[in-house]
C-alpha positions as CSV (number, residue, x, y, z in Angstrom):
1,X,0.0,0.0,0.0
2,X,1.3,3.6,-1.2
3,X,1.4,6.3,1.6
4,X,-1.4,8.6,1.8
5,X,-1.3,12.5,2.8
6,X,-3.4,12.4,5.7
7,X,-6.5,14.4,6.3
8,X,-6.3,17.2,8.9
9,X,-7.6,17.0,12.2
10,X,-9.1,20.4,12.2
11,X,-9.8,22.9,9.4
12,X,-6.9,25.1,8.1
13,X,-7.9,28.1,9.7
14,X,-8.4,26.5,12.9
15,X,-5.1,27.5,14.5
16,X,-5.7,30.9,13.9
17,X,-4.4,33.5,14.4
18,X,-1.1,31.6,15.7
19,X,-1.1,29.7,12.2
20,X,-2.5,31.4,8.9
21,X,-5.1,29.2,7.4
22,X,-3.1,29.9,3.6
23,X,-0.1,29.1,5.4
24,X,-1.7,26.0,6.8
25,X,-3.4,25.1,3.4
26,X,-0.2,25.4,1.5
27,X,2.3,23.5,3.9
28,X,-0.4,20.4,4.1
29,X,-1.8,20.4,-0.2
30,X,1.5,21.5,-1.5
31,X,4.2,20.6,0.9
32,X,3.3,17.3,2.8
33,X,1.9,16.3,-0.9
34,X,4.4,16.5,-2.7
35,X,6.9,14.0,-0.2
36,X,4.2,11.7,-0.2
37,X,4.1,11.4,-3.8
38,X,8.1,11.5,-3.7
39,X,8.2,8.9,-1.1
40,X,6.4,6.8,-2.7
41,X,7.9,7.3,-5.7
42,X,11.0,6.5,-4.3
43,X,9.9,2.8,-2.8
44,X,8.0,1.8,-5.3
45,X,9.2,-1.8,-6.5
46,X,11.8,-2.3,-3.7
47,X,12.2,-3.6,-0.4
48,X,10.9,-0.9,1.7
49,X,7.5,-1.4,0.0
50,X,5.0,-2.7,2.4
51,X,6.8,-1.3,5.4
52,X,5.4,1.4,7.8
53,X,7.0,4.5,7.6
54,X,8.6,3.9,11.0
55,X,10.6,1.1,9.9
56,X,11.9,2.6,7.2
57,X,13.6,5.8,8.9
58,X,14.8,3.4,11.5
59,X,16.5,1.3,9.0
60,X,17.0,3.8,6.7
61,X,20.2,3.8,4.4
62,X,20.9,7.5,5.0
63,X,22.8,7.9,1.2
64,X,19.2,7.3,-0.3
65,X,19.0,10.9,-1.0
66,X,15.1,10.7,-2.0
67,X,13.7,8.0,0.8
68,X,15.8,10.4,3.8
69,X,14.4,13.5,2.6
70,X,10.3,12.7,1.3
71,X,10.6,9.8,3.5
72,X,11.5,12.5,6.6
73,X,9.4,14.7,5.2
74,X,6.3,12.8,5.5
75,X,6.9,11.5,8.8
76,X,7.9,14.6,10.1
77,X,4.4,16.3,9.3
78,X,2.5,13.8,9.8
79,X,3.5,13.9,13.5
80,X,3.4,18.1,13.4
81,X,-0.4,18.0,12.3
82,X,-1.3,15.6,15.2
83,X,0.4,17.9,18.3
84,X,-1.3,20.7,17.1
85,X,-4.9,21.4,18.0
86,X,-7.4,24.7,18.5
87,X,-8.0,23.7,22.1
88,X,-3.7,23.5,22.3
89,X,-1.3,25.7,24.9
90,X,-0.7,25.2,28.3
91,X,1.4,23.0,30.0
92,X,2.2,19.0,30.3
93,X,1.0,17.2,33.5
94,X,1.0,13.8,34.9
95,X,3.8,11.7,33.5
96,X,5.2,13.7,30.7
97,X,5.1,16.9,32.9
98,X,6.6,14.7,35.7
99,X,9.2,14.1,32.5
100,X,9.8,17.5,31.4
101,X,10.5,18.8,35.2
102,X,12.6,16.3,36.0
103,X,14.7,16.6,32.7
104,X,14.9,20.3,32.8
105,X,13.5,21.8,36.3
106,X,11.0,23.0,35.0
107,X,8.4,23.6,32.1
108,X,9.6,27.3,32.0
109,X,13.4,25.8,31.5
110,X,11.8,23.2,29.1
111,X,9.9,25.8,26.8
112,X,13.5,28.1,26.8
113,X,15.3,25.0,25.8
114,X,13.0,23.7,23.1
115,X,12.6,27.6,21.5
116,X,16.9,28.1,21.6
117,X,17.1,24.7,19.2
118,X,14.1,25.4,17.2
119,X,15.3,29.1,16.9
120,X,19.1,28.4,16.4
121,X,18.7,25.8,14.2
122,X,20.7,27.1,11.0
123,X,19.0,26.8,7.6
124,X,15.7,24.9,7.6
125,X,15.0,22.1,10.0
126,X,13.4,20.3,13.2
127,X,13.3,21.1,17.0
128,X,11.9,17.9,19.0
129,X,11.1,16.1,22.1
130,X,12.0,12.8,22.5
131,X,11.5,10.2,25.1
132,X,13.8,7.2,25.5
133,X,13.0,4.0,27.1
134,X,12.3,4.3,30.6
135,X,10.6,7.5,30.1
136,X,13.6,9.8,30.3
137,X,12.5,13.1,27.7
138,X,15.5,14.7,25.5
139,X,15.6,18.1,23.1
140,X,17.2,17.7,20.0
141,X,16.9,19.4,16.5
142,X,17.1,17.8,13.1
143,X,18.9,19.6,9.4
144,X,16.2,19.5,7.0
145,X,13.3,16.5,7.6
146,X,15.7,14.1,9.1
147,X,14.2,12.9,12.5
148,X,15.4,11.1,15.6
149,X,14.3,7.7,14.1
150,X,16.9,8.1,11.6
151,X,20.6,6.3,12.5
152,X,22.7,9.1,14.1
153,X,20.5,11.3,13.7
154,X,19.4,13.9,16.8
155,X,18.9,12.1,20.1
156,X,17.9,9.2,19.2
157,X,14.5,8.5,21.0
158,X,11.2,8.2,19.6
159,X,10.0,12.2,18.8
160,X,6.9,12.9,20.5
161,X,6.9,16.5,19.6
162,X,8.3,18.7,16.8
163,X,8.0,21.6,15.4
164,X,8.8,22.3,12.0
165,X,11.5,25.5,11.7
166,X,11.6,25.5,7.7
167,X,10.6,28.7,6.2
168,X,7.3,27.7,4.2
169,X,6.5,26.9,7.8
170,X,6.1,30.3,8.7
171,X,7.0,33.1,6.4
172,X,3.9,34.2,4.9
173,X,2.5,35.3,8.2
174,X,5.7,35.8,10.6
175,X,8.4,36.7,7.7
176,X,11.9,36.7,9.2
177,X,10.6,36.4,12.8
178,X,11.2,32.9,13.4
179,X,11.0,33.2,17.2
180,X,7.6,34.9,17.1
181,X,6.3,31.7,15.1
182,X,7.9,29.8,17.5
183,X,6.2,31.6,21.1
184,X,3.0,31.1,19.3
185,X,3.1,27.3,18.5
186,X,3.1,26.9,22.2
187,X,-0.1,28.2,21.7
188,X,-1.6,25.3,19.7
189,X,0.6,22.2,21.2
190,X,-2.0,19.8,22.0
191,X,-0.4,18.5,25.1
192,X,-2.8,15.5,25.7
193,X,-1.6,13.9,22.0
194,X,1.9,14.8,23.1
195,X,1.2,12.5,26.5
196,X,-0.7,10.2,24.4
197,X,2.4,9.2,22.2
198,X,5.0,10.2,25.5
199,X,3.1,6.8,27.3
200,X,3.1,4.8,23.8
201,X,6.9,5.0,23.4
202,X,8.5,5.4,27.0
């Protein structure tokens, strides 16, 4: 079965006015569409056919140019879609805020942390949190749409939050003010699908 660009769960202007509904509506149609048709373009007819998109970033052979980047590139948004909601903002509790504090002190410390790699990442790119087994949560950030599934690539857990730092992410509305875009995604993190996957993969 080919890859399909998932539907989102919310209308485009639904994460206004934090996210622009044309931003929105270009990123998901034009953007997320065009690695899934790259992707799978790029296994159709070998190996990595039939296999869930997981299993092919962990195992990925990272010169395959086209499979790392549309591969990444669909994962990557796929997951960025899903922590987002209208009803997003606030702060973690229970275990993942039990995570974050003890990991960085505080969700204050955590929110600094996760803006400086998101906003210092050079070029275009990924800022993510990642838990590793046990339930210990890590930052990290990605070049381009490589993720921490990838092999030695980031920190290596399983990315239960990202935010996506490339500039069709962002510019219409936000231009060259990168942090500004990245304060108001804190707005729309949906926290409870952020716990959801935080208890799935810990």
């Amino acid at each position: 079965m080919a890859f399909q660009l998932p539907n989102l769960p919310y209308a485009y202007d639904a994460l206004e006015p934090h996210i622009d509904a044309r931003t929105m509506e270009i990123h998901h149609t034009k953007h997320h569409n065009g690695y899934t048709t790259k992707l799978n373009a790029a296994i159709e007819g070998t190996d990595l056919s039939g296999k869930t998109i997981e299993e092919i970033m962990k195992d990925l052979d990272m010169s395959n140019a086209a499979v790392r980047n549309n591969g990444g590139g669909f994962y990557n948004h796929v997951l960025f879609w899903e922590v987002m909601s209208p009803n997003g903002g606030g702060a973690p509790d229970g275990e993942l805020g039990q995570a974050i504090d003890a990991a960085y002190g505080s969700f204050e410390n955590f929110k600094e942390q996760f803006s400086s790699a998101a906003a210092t990442r050079f070029g275009s790119g990924w800022a993510w949190l990642c838990v590793h087994p046990g339930g210990k949560v890590e930052i990290c950030s990605t070049p381009n749409q490589d993720n921490p599934l990838m092999p030695g690539v980031g920190c290596g857990g399983h990315p239960i939050l990202g935010i996506d730092v490339w500039e069709h992410a962002y510019y219409l509305h936000y231009q060259n003010r990168r942090p500004d875009y990245i304060q108001e995604f804190f707005s729309v993190i949906n926290w409870a699908k952020v716990a959801a996957y935080y208890a799935e993969n810990k």
